[in-house]
N, C-alpha and C positions, 0 to 999 in steps of 0.2 A: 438713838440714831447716831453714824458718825458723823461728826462736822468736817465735811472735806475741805472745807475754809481753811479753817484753824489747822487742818492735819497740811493742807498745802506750805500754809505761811510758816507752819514749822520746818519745813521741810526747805526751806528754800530761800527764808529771809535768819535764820539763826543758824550760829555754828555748833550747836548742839544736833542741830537737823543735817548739816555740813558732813558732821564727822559721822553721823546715822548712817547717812547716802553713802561714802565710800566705804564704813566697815559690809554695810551690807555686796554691794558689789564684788568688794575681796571677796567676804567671804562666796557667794554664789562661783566667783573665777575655782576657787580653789575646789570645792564642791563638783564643778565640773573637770576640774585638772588630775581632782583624785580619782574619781568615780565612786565619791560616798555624797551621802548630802547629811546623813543621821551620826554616821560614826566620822571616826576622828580620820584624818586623812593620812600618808604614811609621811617617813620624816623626811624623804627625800624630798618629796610636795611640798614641804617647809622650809624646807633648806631653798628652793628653787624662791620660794616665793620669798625670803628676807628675813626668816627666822632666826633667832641667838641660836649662835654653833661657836663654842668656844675654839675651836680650832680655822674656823674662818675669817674669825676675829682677829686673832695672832697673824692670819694671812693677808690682812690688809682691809678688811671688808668692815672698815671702820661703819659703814650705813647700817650695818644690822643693831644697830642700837638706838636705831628711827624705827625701819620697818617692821619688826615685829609690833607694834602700837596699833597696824591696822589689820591683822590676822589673827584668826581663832579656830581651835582645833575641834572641829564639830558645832552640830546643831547646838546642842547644853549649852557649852562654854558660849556662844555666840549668843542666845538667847537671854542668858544671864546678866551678861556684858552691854548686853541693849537696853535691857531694863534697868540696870541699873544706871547708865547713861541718860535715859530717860525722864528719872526720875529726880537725881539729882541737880544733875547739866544745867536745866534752863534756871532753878536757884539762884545756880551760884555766876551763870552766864548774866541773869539779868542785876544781879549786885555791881558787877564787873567792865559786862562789856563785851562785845565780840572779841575785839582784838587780846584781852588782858585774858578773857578764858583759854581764850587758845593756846597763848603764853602755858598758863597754867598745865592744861591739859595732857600738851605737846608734849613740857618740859617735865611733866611728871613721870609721862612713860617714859624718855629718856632717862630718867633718874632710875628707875624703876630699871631699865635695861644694864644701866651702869652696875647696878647693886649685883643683880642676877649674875651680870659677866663675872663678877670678884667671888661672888658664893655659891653656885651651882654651877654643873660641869653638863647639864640636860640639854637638849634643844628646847627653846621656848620660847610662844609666841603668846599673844594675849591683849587686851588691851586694858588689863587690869591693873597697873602700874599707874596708866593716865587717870583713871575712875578712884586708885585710892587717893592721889590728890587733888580731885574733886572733894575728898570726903576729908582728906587734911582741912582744905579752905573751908571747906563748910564747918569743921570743927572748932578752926582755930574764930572765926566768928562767930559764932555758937557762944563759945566759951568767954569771948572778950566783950563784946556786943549785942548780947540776946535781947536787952531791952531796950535797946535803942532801932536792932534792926527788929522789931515785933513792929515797932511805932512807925517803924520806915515802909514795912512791906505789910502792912496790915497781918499779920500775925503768920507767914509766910515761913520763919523756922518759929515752930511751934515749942522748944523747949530743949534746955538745955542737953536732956539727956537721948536725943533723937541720935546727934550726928556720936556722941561719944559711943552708946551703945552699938551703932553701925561699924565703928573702928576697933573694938574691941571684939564684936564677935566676927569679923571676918578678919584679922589678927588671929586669932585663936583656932580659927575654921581650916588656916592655913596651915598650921602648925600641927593639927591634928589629920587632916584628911594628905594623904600621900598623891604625890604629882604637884601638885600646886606650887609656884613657885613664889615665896613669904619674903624671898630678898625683893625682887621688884613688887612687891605689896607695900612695904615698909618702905621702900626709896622712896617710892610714890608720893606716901603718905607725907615722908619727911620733906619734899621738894614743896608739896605742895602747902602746909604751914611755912615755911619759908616766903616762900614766893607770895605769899599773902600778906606776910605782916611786910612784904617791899612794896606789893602794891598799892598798898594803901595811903603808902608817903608817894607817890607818883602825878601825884592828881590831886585837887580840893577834891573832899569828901564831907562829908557830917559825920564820920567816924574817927576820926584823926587828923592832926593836924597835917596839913600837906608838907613832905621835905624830899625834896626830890633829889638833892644827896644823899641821904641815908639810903633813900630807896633804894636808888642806882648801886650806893656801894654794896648794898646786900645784895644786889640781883651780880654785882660783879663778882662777890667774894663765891655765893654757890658756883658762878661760872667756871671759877679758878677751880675748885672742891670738882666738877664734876666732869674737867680737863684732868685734874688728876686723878679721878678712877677711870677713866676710862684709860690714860696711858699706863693705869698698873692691869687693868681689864687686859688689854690686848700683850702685856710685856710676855714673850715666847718661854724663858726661865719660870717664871712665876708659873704661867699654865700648865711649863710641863709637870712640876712639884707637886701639883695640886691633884694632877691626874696619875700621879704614880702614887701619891697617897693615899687616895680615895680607892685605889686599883686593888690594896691591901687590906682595906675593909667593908667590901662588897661582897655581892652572890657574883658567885664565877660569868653568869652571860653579863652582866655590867663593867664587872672585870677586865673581861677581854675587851669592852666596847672601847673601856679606858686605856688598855696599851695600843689598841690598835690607833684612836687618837691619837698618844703618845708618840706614835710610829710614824706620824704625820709630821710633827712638831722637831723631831730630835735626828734626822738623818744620821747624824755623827754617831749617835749611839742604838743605829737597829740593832745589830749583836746582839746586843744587850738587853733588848725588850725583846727581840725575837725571842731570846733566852728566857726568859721572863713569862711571856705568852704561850711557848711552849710547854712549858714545865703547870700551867694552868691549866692546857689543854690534856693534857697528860694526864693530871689525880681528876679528871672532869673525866676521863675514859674515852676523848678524841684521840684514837691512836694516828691516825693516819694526819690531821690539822697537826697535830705537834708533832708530828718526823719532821713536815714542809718546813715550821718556824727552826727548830731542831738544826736542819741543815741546814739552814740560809745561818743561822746564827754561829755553825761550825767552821764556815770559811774564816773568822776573827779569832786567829789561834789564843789569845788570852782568854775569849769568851769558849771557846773548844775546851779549856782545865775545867771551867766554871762547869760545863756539862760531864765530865769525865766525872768530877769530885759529885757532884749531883745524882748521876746513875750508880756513885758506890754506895751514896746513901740511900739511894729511891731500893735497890737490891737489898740491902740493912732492914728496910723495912717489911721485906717479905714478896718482893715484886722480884725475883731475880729473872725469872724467864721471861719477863716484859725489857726488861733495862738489858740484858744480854741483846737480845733482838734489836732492841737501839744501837747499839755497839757497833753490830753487825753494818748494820742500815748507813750508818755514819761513818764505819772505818776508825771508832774512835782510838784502836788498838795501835794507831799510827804515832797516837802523844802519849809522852809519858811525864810523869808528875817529876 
């Protein structure tokens, strides 16, 4: 039988049950905002709702490296994310505290959002950032404390190799299965051993001695660390680098996703990714999408050589009646080298 007691007081009196209630809520808004409730919703649904958008981020929308912590891209992901919140949470909530897990929690998806913004260019929501530094704390007490906290919680972590084994195969899980995003896993993970060995000097404990400057200066020093990824996260240079690089070793639909981004980022230099995007859209056999970038990119007479010199090679390779046809379309027979 359920006990509605217990399932109530969870629900209502801890912030393990706190954070239950509103992932659940998001997610149901968005479920109705997409019109999926099983599959994943689309990315604009995401974008709308607070999702990591590397190019939103550069635009000022410093808050998407909060809100992504309470959004999840379908039933799976969300189901996953509850269970494992579940299981964990009240752990390491009741070692802790209300106020110090949340700390924890908050700060690990953040951490987790920070990493994502420096190493992935995807949108990405989740609350999996916060959950691996759930399993940081758990680990790094695990690992430092196991027989002291057996004696504390009556046998509560049951053995050294629960929380490592937990971190090592979803470390690895992420690393292997594609989509997942293994930067805000590991930020996570690393906020939240940090933030653990400061809480610990914050307060008397029976695990350590109390030092509430050390504490502080750790919880200060990460603050300083994760002020400064977040101002290299959003720096517009850096983004754009990153997505013109990535733009030359992807599948062409990724590709394009990336100059179009780009084309966000760098007004000064559309020509130039016009140019860019066209000439992808072009060996991709979009004749008509790459005239459009093609011409917008031929009014910047320096970038107009770049396409001249371009279609004598694209013609070199066996394309003449295609690249003639461009000529034509563009006029390019007006510059001459």
């Amino acid at each position: 039988m359920v006990d509605y007691t217990a399932a109530r007081g969870f629900l209502l009196y801890t912030a393990t049950g706190w954070i239950f209630v509103v992932n659940l809520i998001v997610f149901l808004f968005t479920c109705w905002l997409g019109g999926v409730f099983f599959g994943a919703p689309s990315n604009e649904v995401l974008i709308a709702l607070g999702a990591k958008d590397t190019v939103r981020l550069v635009q000022g929308e410093w808050w998407r490296f909060f809100t992504p912590v309470f959004i999840h891209v379908g039933m799976i992901h969300f189901a996953f994310n509850s269970l494992g919140l579940c299981v964990i949470g009240p752990r390491i909530e009741e070692i802790f505290g209300k106020r110090l897990f949340l700390l924890v929690y908050l700060g690990a998806g953040i951490a987790g959002n920070l990493c994502s913004a420096l190493f992935t260019l995807g949108i990405s929501a989740g609350a999996s950032g916060a959950l691996f530094g759930l399993l940081g704390a758990g680990w790094y007490l695990d690992r430092r404390f196991r027989r002291r906290l057996q004696e504390m919680s009556g046998g509560m972590l049951r053995g050294r190799s629960n929380f490592t084994i937990l971190v090592i195969i979803n470390v690895l899980f992420g690393f292997i299965m594609p989509g997942i995003d293994n930067a805000a896993h590991i930020g996570g993970l690393l906020f939240g051993i940090v933030a653990t060995r400061a809480i610990l000097h914050l307060r008397p404990n029976r695990l350590v001695l109390c030092n509430r400057r050390r504490g502080l200066r750790i919880l200060l020093v990460t603050a300083v660390a994760m002020l400064m990824l977040a101002v290299a996260g959003v720096d517009r240079n850096f983004a754009l680098q990153r997505l013109l690089v990535a733009a030359d070793h992807v599948e062409p639909p990724l590709a394009y996703l990336y100059y179009s981004k780009a084309l966000q980022l760098a007004p000064d230099a559309a020509a130039l990714l016009y140019f860019k995007r066209g000439v992808l859209l072009l060996r991709g056999g979009a004749m008509r999408e790459a005239l459009n970038d093609l011409h917008t990119a031929n009014r910047d007479p320096a970038v107009a050589l770049k396409i001249k010199t371009f279609l004598d090679d694209y013609a070199a390779e066996g394309f003449s009646t295609e690249a003639d046809f461009i000529r034509r379309s563009l006029s390019l027979h007006n510059f001459e080298l």
